[in-house]
N, C-alpha and C positions, 0 to 999 in steps of 0.2 A: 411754139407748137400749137396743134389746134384745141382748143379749149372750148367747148360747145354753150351755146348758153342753156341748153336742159339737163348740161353736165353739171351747172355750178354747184347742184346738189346730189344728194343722192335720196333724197326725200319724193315724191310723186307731185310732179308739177300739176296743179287744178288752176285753168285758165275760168277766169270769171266774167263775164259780158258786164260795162257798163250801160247806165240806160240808153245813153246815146248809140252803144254798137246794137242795143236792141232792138232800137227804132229800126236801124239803118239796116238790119243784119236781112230782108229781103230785096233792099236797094243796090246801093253805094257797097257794101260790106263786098255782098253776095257778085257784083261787079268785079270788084277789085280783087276779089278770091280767083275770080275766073282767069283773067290776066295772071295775077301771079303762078294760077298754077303752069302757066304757060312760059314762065320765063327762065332763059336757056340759060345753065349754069356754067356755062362757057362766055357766058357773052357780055355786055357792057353793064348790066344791072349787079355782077358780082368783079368782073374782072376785066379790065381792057389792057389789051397788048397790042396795040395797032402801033409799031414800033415810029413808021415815017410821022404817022400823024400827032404821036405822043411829042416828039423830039420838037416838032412845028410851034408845041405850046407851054412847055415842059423842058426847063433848063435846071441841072443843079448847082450852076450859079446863082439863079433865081430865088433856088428855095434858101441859099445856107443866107442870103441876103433878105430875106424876110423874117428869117430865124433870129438874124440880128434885128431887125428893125419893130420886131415885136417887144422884145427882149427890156426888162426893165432898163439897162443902161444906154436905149437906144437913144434918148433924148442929150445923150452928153455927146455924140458922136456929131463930128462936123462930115460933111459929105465924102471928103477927101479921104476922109479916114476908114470908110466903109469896106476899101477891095481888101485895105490891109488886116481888118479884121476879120472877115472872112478867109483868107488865109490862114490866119491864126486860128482860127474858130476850127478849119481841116486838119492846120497842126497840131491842138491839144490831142484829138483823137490818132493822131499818127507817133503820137509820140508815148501813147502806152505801151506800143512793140518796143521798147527800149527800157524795160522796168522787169525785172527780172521776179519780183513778188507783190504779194497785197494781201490785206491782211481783213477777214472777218471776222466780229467777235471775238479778236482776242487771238486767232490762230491762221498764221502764216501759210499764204498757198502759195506756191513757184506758179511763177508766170514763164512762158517759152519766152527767151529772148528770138525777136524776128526783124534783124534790120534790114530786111529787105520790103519789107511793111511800111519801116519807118524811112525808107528810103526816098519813096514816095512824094515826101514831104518836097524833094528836089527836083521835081518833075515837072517842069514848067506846064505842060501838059495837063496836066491831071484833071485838071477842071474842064477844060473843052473835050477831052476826051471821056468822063463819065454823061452815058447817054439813060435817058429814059428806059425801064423795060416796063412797066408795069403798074396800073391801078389797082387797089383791091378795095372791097367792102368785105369788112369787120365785123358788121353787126351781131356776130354769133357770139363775138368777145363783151357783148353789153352787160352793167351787171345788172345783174336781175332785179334789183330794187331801184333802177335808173340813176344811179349814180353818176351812170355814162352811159354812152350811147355806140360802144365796142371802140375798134380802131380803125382806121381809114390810111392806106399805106402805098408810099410810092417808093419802086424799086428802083435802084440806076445800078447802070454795070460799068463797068470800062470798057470800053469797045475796043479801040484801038491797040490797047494791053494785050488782047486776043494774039495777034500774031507774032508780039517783038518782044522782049524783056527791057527793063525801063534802062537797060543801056544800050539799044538795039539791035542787040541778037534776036537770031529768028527763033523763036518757041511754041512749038506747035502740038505741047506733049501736054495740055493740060495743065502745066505751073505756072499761068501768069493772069492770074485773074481777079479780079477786087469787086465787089459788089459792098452797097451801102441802100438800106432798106428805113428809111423815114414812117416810123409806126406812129402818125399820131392818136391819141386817147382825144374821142369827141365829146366835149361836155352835153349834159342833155341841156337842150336850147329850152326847154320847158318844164325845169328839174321840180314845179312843183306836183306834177302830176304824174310823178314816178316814170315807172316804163314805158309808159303809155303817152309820155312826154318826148320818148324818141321816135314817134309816127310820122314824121314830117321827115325827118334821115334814112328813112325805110321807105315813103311813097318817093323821096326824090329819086331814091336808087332806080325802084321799079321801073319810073318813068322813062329810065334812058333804055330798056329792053327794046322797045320800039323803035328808035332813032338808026338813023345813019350813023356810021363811024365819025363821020365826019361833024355829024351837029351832036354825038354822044362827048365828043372830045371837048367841044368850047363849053357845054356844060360842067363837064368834069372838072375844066379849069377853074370854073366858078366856084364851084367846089372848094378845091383845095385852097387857091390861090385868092380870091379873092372875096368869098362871101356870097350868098344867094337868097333867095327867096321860095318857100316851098309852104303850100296852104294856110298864107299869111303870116308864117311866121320864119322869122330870120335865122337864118343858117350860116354862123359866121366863116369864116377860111378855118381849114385843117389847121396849113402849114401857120403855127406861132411855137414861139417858143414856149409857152405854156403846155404846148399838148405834147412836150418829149421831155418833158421836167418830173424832179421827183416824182413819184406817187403818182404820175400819168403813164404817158407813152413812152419812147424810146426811141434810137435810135443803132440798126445791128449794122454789124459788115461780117461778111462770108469772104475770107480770100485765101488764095494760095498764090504766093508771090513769089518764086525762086529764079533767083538770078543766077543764070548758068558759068559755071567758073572752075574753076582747079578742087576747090573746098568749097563745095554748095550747103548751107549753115539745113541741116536734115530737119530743123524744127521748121524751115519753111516748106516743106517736102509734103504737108500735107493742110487741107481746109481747117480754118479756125474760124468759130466764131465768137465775138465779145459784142458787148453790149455796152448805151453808153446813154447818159441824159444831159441835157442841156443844164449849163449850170452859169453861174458868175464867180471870176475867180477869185481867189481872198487876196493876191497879190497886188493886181492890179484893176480887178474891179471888169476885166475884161472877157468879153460871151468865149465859154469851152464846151467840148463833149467830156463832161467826166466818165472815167471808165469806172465802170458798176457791175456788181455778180449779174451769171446769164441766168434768168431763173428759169423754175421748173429743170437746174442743172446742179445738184447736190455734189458736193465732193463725193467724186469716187470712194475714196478710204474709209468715208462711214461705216460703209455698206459691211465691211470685217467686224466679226463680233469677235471683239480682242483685248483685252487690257493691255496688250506692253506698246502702248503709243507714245508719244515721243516727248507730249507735253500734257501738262495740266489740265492746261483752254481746251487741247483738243480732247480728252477726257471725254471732260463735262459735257462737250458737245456731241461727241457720240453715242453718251449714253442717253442724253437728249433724243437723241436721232433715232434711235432704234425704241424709242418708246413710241414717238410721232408718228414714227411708222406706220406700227399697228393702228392706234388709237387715229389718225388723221388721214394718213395717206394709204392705206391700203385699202380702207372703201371708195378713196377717187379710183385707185386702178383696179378694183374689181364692178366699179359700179353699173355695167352693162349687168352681170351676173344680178345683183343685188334687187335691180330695177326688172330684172323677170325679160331684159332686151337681149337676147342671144344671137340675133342673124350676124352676118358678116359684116352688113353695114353700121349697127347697131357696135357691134364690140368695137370696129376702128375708131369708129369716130363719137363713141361716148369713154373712153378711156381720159382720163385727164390729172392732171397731177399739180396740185398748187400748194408746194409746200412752202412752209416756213423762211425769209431771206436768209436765214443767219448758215441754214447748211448748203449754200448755193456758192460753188466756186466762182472766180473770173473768166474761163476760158472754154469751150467746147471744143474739142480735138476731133475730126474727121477718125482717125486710126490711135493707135493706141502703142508707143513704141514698147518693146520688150522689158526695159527697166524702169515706167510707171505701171503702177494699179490700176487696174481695170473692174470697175464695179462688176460686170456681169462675172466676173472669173471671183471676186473675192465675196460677192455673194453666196457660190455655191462653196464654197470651203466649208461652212459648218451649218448644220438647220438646225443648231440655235437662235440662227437669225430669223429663219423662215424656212417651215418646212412642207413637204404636201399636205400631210394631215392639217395643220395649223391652218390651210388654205383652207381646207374640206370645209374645217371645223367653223369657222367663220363666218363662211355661206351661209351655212344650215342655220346656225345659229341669229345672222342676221335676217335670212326669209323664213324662221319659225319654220323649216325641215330638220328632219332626223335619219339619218343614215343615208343619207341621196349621194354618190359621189359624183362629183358635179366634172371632173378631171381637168380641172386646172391645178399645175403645176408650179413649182416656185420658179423652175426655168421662164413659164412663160409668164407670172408676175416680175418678173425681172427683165425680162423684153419688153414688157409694157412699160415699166421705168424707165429701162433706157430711152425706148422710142419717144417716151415726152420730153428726151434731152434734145436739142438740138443735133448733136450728134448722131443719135440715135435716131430721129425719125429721116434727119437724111444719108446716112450710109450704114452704122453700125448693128443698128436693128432690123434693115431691108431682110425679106426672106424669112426671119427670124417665128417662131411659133408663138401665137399671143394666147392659142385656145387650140384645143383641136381640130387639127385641121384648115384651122388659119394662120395665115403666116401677113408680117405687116407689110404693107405694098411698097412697090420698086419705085424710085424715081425716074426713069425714061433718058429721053434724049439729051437735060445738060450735065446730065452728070453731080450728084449731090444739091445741086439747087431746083426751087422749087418755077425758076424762069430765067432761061439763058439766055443768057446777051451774045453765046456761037451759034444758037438758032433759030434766031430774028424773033426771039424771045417767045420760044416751045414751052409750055406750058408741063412741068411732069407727069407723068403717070399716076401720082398717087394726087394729085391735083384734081384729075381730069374726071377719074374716075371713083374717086371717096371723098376727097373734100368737100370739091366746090358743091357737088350735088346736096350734099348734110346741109352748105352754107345755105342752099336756095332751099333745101327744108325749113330752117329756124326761118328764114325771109318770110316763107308762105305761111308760115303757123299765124307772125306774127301779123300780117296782114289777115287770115281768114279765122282768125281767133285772138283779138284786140285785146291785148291786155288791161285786164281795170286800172281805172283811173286812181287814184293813189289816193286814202280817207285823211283830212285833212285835222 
């Protein structure tokens, strides 16, 4: 989901001039302000989709082979042995559709069984047919004390999957699709000087506004792929296995894979996504995607303020949850309200939700079948969990008012929740009321994803018109408002 960098708080961000931006802040600054405020939030400074040109430079053979080749075990590998790890490397991740649970802190989630996911795995195919759709710049993802320098993320779809099912029937209904989203986490290249240390990640972006599709691409490649050069200082490649490992980046896939038949298994009948990090196995020592909670995706069930649950672990954890609530997460999804920011654009895209790993399931369902839990339904069962007034009460009490009814609703903090799930921000929350009178924006032309591989990779609606533009806000701030240099 989108997580803004002037979201990470909900305190009043005071941007400070070092002396250096002081000097400069009539020259160089005052330039580079100018420029940025000019660059198109459609275009290669935030995001490239030039689908022929991306595919020319850009293979997902390439990357899952750099993946390896970064990778601490890469020095025991003799050459020969490369294609077959990389194979393997697609099969640990294909082989979590065949796991029927998993287990956090102590309490057991059901996993959909989806072999048609894992089926995949038999698809001689599969690799020359996952094509490029997509660049993105992250930097709104940085944290704020430059820890990093956000994420930087390349999209591939399966193209070919588009019209056949992977036995080759023709399917043309929407169920045969697989997307895999490579989110690497960019260390800052000059972590001593805090935020102000990712200014060379940020001018290299700018830089490509200007360019041709065509010389924005061999940079991009440089980029990811191999490493560059930006105001003297080095800027290593995305794609390592370091930048999808623990406690960094990640690595998603959105699919719906259903294999047309007599008895079509209904768990593949709709978009799931999981998430997953590069890991080394304990068996054999050999590069996987382990499968990890999606975060920012709480167990549904919490959300029931209930005692008769099923187990102990899960208890504890509930009652956990619904305390974090209050006290952690309900100033991330009220904090447009908090921070005095009310416009349209303002609530979409300063909404944000980072809670805790331990209440975060493995899986995000598109739909929602009849016999699971559905948070937004088990929320409203009782305002013991959370009710209007308790909202009211909140506000006022966080912005030092008294009696103001501000009419946000537990319905639409509960839409706000949902839409920071994965699910929710691309199908279950669309339409849905965040604030009066707003409702969170539609996805467009591919249908639940944020860039189709059926429409020579269309960029969505809520993309086009709330994201990227916030993204190329935080870009210009941080260009025409230089964050201080970090005190030593």
């Amino acid at each position: 989901m989108d997580r803004f960098l002037e979201s990470k708080t909900t305190e009043t961000k005071v941007v400070k001039f070092n002396k250096r931006s002081d000097m400069l802040a009539g020259g160089e600054i005052a330039e580079a302000c100018a420029n940025a405020e000019k660059i198109n939030p459609e275009g290669s400074a935030l995001v490239f989709n030039n689908l022929p040109l991306l595919e020319s430079k850009f293979s997902f053979d390439a990357v899952l082979q750099q993946i390896i080749a970064t990778s601490p075990v890469a020095s025991h590998l003799q050459p020969d042995e490369v294609a077959t790890s990389k194979t393997n490397l697609l099969d640990s991740l294909l082989q979590s559709y065949t796991k029927d649970s998993a287990s956090n802190q102590g309490v057991a989630m059901e996993l959909d069984l989806r072999p048609d996911d894992a089926a995949l795995a038999n698809d001689g195919q599969l690799f020359s047919d996952m094509k490029p759709l997509g660049l993105f710049n992250r930097i709104d993802l940085a944290d704020r004390d430059g820890k990093h320098c956000g994420e930087y993320r390349i999209a591939f779809g399966r193209i070919a999957g588009s019209e056949s099912d992977i036995n080759g029937n023709s399917n043309s209904n929407n169920n045969n699709r697989f997307l895999m989203i490579f989110e690497g986490q960019y260390p800052n290249p000059q972590p001593e000087l805090g935020l102000a240390g990712c200014a060379p990640v940020v001018n290299y972006w700018a830089s490509l506004d200007g360019l041709s599709d065509e010389k924005a691409v061999v940079e991009l490649h440089k980029f990811f792929m191999t490493g560059t050069v930006q105001d003297g200082v080095t800027l290593p490649a995305v794609v390592n296995y370091q930048n999808y490992s623990a406690d960094r980046g990640q690595v998603r896939v959105n699919s719906i894979v259903l294999v047309e038949g007599p008895t079509p298994n209904l768990n593949q009948a709709r978009w799931q996504l999981r998430e997953f990090k590069t890991a080394i196995g304990t068996e054999d020592n050999s590069v996987e995607f382990s499968h990890v909670t999606v975060k920012a995706n709480p167990l549904a069930e919490l959300y029931a303020y209930s005692t008769s649950t099923n187990t102990e672990a899960f208890n504890a954890l509930s009652d956990s949850f619904k305390q974090d609530f209050v006290t952690n997460m309900l100033p991330q999804l009220l904090a447009p309200e908090l921070k005095g920011k009310t416009s349209p654009s303002d609530i979409i895209n300063g909404i944000f939700l980072d809670n805790d790993d331990k209440y975060n399931e493995f899986q995000s369902n598109s739909e929602t079948p009849i016999d699971e839990t559905d948070a937004i339904n088990v929320a409203t069962v009782s305002e013991n969990f959370l009710s209007d007034q308790m909202i009211n009460d909140f506000i006022n009490e966080r912005t030092q008012q008294s009696g103001v009814n501000h009419g946000i609703t537990r319905e639409m903090v509960i839409n706000r929740a949902n839409a920071m799930t994965c699910q929710g921000c691309h199908m279950t929350a669309l339409a849905q009321y965040v604030a009066p009178g707003l409702t969170w924006p539609l996805m467009g032309p591919g249908g639940f994803v944020q860039i189709s591989e059926r429409e020579n990779g269309a960029l969505s609606t809520a993309l086009k018109d709330q994201f990227l533009p916030a993204r190329k806000g935080v870009m210009e701030n941080f260009i025409c408002n230089p964050p201080a240099v970090a005190s030593k």
